[in-house]
C-alpha positions in Angstrom: -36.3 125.3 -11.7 -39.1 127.8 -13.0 -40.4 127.2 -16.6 -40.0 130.1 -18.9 -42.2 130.0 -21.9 -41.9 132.6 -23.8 -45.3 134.5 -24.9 -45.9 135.7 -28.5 -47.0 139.0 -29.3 -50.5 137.8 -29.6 -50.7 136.0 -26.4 -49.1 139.2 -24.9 -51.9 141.1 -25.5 -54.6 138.5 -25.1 -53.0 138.8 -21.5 -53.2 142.2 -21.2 -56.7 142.6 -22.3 -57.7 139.9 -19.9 -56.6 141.6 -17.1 -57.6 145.0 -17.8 -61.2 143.2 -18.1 -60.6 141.4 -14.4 -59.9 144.6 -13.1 -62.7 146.6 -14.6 -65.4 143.5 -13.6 -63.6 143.8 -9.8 -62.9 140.6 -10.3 -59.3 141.3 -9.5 -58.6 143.4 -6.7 -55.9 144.8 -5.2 -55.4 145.4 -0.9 -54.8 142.3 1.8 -56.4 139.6 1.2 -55.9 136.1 3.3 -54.8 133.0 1.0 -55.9 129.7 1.5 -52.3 129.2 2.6 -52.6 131.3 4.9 -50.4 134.2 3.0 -51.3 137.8 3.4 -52.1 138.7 -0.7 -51.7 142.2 -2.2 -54.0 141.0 -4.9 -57.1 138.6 -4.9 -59.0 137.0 -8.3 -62.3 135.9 -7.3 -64.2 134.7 -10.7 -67.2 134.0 -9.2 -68.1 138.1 -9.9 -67.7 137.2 -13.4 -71.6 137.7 -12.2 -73.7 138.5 -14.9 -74.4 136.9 -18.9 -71.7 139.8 -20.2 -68.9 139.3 -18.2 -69.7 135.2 -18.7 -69.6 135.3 -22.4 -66.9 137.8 -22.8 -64.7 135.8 -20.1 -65.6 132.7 -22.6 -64.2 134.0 -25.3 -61.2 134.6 -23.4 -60.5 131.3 -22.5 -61.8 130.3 -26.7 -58.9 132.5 -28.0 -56.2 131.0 -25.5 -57.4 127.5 -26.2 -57.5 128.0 -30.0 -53.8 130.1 -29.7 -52.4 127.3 -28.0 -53.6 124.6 -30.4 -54.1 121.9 -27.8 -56.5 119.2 -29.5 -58.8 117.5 -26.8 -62.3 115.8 -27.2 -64.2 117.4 -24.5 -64.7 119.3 -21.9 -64.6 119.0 -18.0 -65.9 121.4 -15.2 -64.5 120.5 -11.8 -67.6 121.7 -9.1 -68.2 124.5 -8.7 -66.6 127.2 -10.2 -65.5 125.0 -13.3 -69.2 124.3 -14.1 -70.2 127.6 -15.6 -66.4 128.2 -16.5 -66.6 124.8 -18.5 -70.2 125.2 -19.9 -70.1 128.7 -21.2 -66.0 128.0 -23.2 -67.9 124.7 -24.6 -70.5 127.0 -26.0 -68.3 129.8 -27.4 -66.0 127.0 -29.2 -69.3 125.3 -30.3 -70.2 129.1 -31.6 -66.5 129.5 -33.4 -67.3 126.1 -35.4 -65.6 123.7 -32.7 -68.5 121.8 -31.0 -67.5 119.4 -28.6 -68.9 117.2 -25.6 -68.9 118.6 -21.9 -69.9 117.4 -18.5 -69.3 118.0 -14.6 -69.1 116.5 -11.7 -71.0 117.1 -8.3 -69.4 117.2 -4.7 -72.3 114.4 -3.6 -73.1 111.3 -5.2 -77.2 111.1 -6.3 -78.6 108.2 -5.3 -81.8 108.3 -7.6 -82.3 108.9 -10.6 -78.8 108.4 -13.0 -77.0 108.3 -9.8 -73.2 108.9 -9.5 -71.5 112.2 -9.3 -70.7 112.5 -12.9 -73.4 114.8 -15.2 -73.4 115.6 -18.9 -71.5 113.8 -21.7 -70.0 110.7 -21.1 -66.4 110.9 -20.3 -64.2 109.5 -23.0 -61.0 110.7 -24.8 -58.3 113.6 -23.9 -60.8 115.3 -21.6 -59.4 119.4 -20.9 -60.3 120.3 -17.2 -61.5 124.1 -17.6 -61.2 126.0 -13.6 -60.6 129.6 -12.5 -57.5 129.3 -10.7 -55.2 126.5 -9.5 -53.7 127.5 -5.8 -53.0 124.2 -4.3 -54.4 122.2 -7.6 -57.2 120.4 -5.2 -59.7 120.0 -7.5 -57.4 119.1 -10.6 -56.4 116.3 -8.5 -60.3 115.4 -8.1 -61.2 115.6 -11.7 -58.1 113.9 -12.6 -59.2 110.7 -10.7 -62.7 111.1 -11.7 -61.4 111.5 -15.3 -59.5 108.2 -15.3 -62.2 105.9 -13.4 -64.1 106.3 -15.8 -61.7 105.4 -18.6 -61.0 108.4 -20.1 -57.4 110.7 -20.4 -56.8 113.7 -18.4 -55.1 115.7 -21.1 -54.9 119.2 -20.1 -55.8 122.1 -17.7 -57.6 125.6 -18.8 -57.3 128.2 -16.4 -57.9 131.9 -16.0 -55.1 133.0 -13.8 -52.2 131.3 -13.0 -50.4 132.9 -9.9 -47.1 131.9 -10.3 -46.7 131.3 -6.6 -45.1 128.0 -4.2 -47.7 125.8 -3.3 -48.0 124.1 0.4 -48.1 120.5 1.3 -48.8 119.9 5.0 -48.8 123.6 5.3 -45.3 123.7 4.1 -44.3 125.9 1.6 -42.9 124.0 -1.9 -40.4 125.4 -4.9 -42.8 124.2 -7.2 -46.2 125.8 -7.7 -49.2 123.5 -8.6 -49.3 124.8 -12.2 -45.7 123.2 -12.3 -46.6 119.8 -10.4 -49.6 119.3 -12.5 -46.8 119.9 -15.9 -44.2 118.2 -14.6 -45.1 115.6 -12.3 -48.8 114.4 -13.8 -47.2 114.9 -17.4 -50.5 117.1 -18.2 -50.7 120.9 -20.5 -51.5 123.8 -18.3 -53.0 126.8 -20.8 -53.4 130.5 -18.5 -55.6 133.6 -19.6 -52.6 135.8 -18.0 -50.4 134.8 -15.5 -48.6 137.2 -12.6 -45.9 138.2 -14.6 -48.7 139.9 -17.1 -50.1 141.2 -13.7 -46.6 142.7 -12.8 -46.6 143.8 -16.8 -49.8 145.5 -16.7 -49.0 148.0 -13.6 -45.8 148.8 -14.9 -47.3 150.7 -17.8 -49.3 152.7 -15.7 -47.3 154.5 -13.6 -49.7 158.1 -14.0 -52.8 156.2 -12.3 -53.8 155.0 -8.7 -53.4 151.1 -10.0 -49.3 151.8 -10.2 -49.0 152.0 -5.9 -50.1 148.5 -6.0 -47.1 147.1 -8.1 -44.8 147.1 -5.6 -46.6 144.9 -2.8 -47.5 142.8 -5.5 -43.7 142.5 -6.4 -42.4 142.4 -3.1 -45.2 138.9 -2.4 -43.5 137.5 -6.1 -39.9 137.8 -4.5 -41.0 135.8 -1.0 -43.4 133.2 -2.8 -43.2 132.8 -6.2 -41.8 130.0 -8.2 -42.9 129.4 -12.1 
């Protein structure tokens, strides 16, 4: 069954904002766009053109606001390779600028076998460590960083993310009723915080039905009714 949490008015338009920002960055775009599932998309969010020092710190203090509005309390920091890397190193300085410094470190896809060694980099991993990532499609590298997180002793506690798209996730190239955003809440027992979700997608075109961004709505309605699920 789909999770309904209820958004308050300030997480509303934290939401809105966010993706007004995507938009304008053309970080989120709208047309057909191939999944990693395989799906035809009517909409694709690709943070890596969050491309410049701007966007970085202003996409930062996005993710700072959720995480302060949603009063999870973790110790530090984790960016899963690659995308989570800047994500995670540019929130940990924006909390550190608010007056919340805490530890942060990443992992790399290869182990190094000289100096340090090991695929862990940064601070030591200890505590409830929040995973910061872009999106979570088929939760992949959660899954990773999860392991990584408990070898070496410490809690997976929680997952930061930009975008959650609301949508079934496939195992074996099946589709699921659950999306990974739901499996990593309900099955890992873990806190999944979201910039803006879909549904604030959906919300967004709906009040702009005098522009060109309003033809878009419907395909992006019509892909919610064949795969979504959260």
């Amino acid at each position: 069954m789909a999770e309904v949490v209820a958004k308050t008015a300030e997480e509303g338009a934290l939401a809105q904002a966010f993706v007004q920002f995507a938009i304008e960055s053309g970080v989120l775009r709208f047309g057909q766009f191939k999944t990693k599932a395989g799906r035809m998309s009517p909409y694709f969010f690709n943070a890596g053109l969050f491309d410049d020092g701007a966007k970085l710190a202003r996409l930062a203090a996005f993710y700072a606001d959720r995480l302060i509005a949603s009063g999870l309390e973790f110790d530090m920091i984790f960016g899963p390779a690659y995308k989570g890397i800047p994500l995670g190193a540019t929130v940990a300085a924006e909390l550190a600028r608010r007056g919340r410094n805490v530890p942060f470190a990443y992992n790399r896809k290869e182990a190094k076998d000289h100096g340090e060694g090991g695929t862990l980099v940064g601070a030591p991993l200890k505590g409830r460590v929040l995973i910061v990532d872009d999106v979570m499609s088929a939760g992949t590298a959660v899954r990773e960083s999860i392991a990584a997180i408990r070898n070496a002793g410490a809690t997976p506690y929680a997952v930061a993310i930009a975008l959650d798209r609301q949508e079934k996730a496939t195992e074996n190239g099946v589709d699921v009723d659950h999306s990974a955003v739901q499996y990593v809440r309900q099955q890992l027992g873990m806190k999944v915080v979201a910039i803006a979700t879909l549904d604030d997608l959906l919300q967004y075109l709906s009040g702009r039905a005098d522009d060109a961004l309003s033809a878009h709505r419907q395909g992006v309605l019509d892909y919610r009714a064949r795969y979504g699920a959260g």
